[in-house]
Phi, psi and omega in degrees: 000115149310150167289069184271170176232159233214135155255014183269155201254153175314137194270113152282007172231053168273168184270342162310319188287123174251350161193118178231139209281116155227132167207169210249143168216137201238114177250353162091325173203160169303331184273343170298287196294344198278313157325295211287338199284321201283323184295321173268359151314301198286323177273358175244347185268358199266358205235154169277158178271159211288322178205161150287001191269334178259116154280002187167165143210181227181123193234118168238126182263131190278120131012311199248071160030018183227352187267131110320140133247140154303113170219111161248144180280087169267156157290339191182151191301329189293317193290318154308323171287359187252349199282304195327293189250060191222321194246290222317298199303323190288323186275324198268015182255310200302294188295347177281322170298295183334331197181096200282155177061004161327142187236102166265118213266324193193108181252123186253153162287122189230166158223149154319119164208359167185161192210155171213144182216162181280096210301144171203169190297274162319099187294148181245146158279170197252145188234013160191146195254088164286139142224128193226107194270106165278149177211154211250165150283052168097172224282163154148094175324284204298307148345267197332302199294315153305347189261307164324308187287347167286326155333310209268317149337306150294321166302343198279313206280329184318107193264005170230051197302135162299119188301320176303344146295126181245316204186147183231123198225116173257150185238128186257121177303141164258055161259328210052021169284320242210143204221128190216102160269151206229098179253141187249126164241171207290327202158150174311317185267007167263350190277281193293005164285322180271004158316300192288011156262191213275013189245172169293083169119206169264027178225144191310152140356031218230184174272308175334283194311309186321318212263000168292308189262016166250005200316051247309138186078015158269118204277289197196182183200152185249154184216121172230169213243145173219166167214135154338109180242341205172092223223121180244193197161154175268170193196000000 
């Protein structure tokens, strides 16, 4: 199998994927993140692809000029661990000369566990990249799971939906602390125009929400901004 490279953004309700990966790399400036972009082009497309088992992998640069996020696709966690200790290291000692001092800030593990998406005529691409990382008081699957389905209640519930979201695809860490929505809009500024409505976040007033963002065991959450850079696929 070749290394080909893709501008279509990743299908998050595929069904193959049994486990998929997000992580942070901290590069320091924008001229930085645009090098690190171009070194994992060149060390994986310069490569046949490593297993059938990696289904996709996926490069997005942050908003605030200093990030990677990561998003790789496995069928199971075993197919990664045979990648690690076989291929990974020959890829990250290339990009490591190429753009020296990388900071790999985190890699987290999820499964898939529920997506909402806006039915339309038209399919849209996505022009931002949301990420919104939740963390828990310590493990609890069922938590993780109820808090979502409490999400979507509120979205459901919603009198003011914002035209600029198109799909919200959540991942429960399989740790069980942690909650990672992967949200696609419309644009950076459709995201901050509905921050800049009258509720806490991108949702109205409402008791749904209150009871989202009051959650027993919700320690705290992060919300970052990505743009598409780079999308690899077997071929």
């Amino acid at each position: 199998m070749t290394t080909h490279r893709t501008d279509a953004h990743p299908d998050m309700t595929r069904p193959e994927v049994g486990a998929p990966f997000f992580s942070t790399w901290r590069v320091g400036t924008p001229e930085r993140q645009k090098e690190t972009v171009e070194a994992i082009a060149d060390s994986w497309e310069s490569r046949p692809w490593p297993t059938e088992g990696l289904l996709g992998y996926y490069v997005y640069t942050g908003h605030d000029g200093t990030t990677l996020l990561h998003h790789s696709q496995w069928a199971d966690e075993q197919a990664y661990e045979a990648f690690t200790k076989v291929y990974r290291q020959e890829r990250v000692d290339e990009i490591d000369t190429a753009v020296p001092g990388i900071e790999r800030v985190a890699l987290g593990r999820y499964r898939h566990y529920r997506s909402g998406t806006r039915p339309e005529a038209e399919p849209r691409v996505p022009g931002c990249i949301v990420i919104v990382d939740v963390e828990f008081e310590g493990p609890d699957p069922d938590r993780q799971r109820a808090w979502v389905d409490a999400v979507f209640e509120a979205l459901e519930s919603e009198p003011n939906q914002h035209p600029g979201g198109i799909s919200a695809h959540f991942h429960l860490s399989t740790d069980g602390t942690k909650v990672l929505n992967y949200a696609e809009w419309e644009s950076a500024q459709a995201h901050i125009d509905a921050l800049s409505g009258p509720g806490n976040g991108v949702g109205s007033r409402t008791p749904q929400w209150e009871r989202v963002q009051t959650y027993p065991g919700l320690k705290g959450s992060t919300v970052s901004r990505y743009s598409y850079a780079l999308g690899l696929v077997p071929k």
